[in-house]
Steps between C-alpha positions, in 0.01 A plus 500: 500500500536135292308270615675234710651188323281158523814350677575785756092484602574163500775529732308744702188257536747244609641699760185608604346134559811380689471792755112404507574293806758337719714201341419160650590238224869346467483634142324909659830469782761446218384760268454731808828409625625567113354885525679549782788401392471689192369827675163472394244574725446202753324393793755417834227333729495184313581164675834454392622888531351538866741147520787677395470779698428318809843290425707792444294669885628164656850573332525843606386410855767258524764723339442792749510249829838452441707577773691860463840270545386212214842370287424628168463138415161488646435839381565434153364176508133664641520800242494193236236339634318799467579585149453151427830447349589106562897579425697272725708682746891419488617267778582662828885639532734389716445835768238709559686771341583276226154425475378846507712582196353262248166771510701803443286571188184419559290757568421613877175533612418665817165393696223519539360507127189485330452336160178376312620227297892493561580327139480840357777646705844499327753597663898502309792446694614736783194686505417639869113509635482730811194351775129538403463501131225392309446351183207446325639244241201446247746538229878442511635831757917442339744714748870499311821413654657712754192718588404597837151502629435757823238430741143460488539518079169354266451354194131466328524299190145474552228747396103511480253654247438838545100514441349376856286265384693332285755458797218364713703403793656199555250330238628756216812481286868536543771620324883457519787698306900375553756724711824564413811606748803516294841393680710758686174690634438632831176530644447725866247396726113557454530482101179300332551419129177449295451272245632487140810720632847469408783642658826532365850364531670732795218732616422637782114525668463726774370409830098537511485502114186316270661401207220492236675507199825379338858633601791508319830390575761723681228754694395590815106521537278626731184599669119369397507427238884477489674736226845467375719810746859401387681333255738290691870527264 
C-alpha cells in the first residue's frame, strides 16, 4: 500500500486536532458550523447549535398549539416561523374563503411535528404532511412538489460515527448527509428515510418501509430496507 500523501496526513492531522475537543472560540463555532454544513463530521452541542435547536423546539411548540380550526393564515404564517422563512404574507382577502384561497399551494402541514432545526426543511408547493412527522434537518431534507407525506413519516439527515468511542455521546461528533423527495411522490405512513437518500420523481414507498438507499423515479418500493416491487408505467 503507498504511503499516504504529506497533504492527505495533513488533512487527517487537521481533522484529528479539531475533533480533539469541543469548539468554544467565535473562529472554533464558524469552522464547526462550516463542517456541518459541508457534511463533515461536527459537533451539535455547541452554544449556538443547542440555540438553534431550542428556537426551532419553541417553533414547533407553537406550531402544534394551534387550534384544530386555525385559518390557514395563521397556519401558514406559524409553519414560517418555524422554518424561519421571513416572506411577507399577502394581505388578507376580502372573505374568509377568499382568504383561504390565496394558500392553495403552499404546502399543508398537519400537527403536531417535530423538527431539529426547521431551516433545513423544504417543502415545494402543494406538498401534503400527514400529523406526527419528524425531521431531523442537519442538512437540507428537500420534499418536491405535489408529494404526499402519510403519518408518523421520518427523516434523519443526521448520522453518527460508527466506532463507539469516537461517537462518545453527546461530546462526540456528528454527521449530516442531504435528503432528497422528488415531486409527485407518495409516502404511506410509518416510512423513515435515512440520510444521503434520494427518491425519485413519481415513486411510491410503502407503508412501514426504511429507505436506505436511493430510488429511482417511476417505482414502487418496499419493506426494510425498501426494494424497488413495480415499475409504475
Amino acid at each position: 500500500m503507498a504511503a499516504p500523501s504529506s497533504s492527505g496526513a495533513a488533512a487527517t492531522a487537521a481533522v484529528d486536532e479539531f475533533l480533539a475537543q469541543v469548539p468554544s472560540t467565535p473562529q472554533e463555532l464558524a469552522e464547526n458550523k462550516r463542517r456541518m454544513e459541508n457534511g463533515e463530521l461536527y459537533f451539535a452541542f455547541t452554544p449556538d447549535l443547542v440555540a438553534d435547536r431550542r428556537r426551532c423546539a419553541l417553533a414547533c411548540h407553537l406550531f402544534n398549539q394551534a387550534p384544530r380550526d386555525a385559518p390557514r393564515r395563521e397556519l401558514v404564517a406559524l409553519w414560517k416561523q418555524l422554518i424561519r422563512d421571513d416572506t411577507p404574507l399577502p394581505p388578507p382577502a376580502g372573505t374568509p374563503e377568499e382568504d383561504e384561497a390565496l394558500f392553495a399551494d403552499q404546502p399543508w402541514v398537519e400537527l403536531p411535528l417535530r423538527a431539529d432545526y426547521g431551516f433545513n426543511v423544504v417543502l415545494k408547493e402543494g406538498v401534503y404532511v400527514n400529523a406526527s412527522s419528524t425531521w431531523i434537518d442537519t442538512l437540507p431534507i428537500t420534499i418536491g412538489a405535489r408529494t404526499l407525506i402519510g403519518p408518523n413519516c421520518s427523516f434523519y439527515s443526521g448520522g453518527h460515527p460508527l466506532h463507539g468511542k469516537v461517537r462518545n455521546g453527546i461530546r462526540g461528533p456528528e454527521f449530516g448527509k442531504p435528503i432528497v423527495v422528488g415531486e409527485d411522490c407518495w409516502l404511506g405512513g410509518n416510512v423513515i428515510v435515512l440520510p444521503g437518500v434520494t427518491i425519485g420523481a413519481g415513486s411510491t414507498v410503502g407503508a412501514g418501509s426504511v429507505v436506505t438507499k436511493d430510488v429511482p423515479p417511476g417505482v414502487v418500493v418496499v419493506g426494510n430496507p425498501a426494494r424497488v416491487i413495480r415499475v409504475v408505467e
